[in-house]
N, CA and C atoms as an extended XYZ file, in Angstrom:
84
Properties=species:S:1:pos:R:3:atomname:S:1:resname:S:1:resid:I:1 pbc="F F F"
N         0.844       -1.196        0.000 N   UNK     1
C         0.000        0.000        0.000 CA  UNK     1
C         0.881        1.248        0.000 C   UNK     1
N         1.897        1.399        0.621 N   UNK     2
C         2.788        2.186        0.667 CA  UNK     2
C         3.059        2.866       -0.542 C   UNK     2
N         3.599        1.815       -1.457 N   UNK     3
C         4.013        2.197       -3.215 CA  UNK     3
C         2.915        2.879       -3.381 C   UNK     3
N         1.700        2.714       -3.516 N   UNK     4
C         0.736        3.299       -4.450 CA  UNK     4
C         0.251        4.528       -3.751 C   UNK     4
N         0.692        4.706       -2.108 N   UNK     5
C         0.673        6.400       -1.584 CA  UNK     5
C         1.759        7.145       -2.175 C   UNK     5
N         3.053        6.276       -2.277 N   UNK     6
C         4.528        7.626       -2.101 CA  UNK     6
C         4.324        7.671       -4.146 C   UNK     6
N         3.387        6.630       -4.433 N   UNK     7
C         2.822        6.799       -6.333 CA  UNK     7
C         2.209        8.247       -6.351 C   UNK     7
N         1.368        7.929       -5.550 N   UNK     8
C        -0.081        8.995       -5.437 CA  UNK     8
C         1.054       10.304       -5.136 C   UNK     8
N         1.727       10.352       -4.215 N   UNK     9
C         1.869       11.427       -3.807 CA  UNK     9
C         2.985       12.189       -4.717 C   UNK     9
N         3.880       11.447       -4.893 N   UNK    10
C         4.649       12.042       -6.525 CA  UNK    10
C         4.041       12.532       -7.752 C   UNK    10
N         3.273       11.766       -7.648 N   UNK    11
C         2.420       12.547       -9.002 CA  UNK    11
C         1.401       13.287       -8.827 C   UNK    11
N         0.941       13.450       -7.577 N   UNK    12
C         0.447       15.046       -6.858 CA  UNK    12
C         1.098       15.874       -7.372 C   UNK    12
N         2.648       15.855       -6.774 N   UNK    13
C         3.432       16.887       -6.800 CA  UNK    13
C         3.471       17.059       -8.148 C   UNK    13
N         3.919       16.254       -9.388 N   UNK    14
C         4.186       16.761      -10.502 CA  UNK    14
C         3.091       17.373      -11.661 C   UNK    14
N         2.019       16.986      -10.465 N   UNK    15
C         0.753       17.347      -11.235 CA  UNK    15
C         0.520       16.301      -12.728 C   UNK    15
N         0.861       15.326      -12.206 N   UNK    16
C         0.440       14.067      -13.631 CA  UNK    16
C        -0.850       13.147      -13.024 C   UNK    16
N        -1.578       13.519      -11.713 N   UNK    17
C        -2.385       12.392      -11.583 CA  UNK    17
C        -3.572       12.978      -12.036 C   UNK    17
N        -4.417       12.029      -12.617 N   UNK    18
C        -5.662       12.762      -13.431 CA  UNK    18
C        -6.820       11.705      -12.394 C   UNK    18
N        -8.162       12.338      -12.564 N   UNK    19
C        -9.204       12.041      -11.641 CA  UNK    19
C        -8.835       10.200      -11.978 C   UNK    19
N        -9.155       10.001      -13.251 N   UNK    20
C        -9.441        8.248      -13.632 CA  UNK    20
C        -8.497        8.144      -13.146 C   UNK    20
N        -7.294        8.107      -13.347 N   UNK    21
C        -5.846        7.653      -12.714 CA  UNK    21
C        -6.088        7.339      -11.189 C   UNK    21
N        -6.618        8.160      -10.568 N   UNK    22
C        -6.760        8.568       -8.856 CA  UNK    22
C        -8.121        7.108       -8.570 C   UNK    22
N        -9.106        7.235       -9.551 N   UNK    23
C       -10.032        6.478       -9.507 CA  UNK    23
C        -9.355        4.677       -9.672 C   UNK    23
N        -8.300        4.636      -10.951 N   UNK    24
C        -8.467        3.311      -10.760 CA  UNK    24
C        -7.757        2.725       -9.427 C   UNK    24
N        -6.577        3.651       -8.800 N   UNK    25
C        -5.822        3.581       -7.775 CA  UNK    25
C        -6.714        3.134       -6.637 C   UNK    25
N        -7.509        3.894       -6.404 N   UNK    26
C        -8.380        3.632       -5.369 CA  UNK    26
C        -9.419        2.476       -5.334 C   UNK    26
N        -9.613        2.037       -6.602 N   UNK    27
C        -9.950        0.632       -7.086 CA  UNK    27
C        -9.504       -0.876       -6.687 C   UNK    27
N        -8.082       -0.698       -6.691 N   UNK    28
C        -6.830       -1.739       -6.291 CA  UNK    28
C        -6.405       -1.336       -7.759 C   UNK    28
């Protein structure tokens, strides 16, 4: 679970995560 927060949260920062992206993440 870790990977797919410090995922999430890098691509916060770079501004590359898009809603679907965020959606399938939160999916598994």
């Amino acid at each position: 679970m870790r990977r797919y927060l410090n995922w999430i949260q890098n691509s916060v920062f770079e501004g590359e995560l898009t809603e679907s992206q965020l959606m399938e993440v939160k999916s598994g």
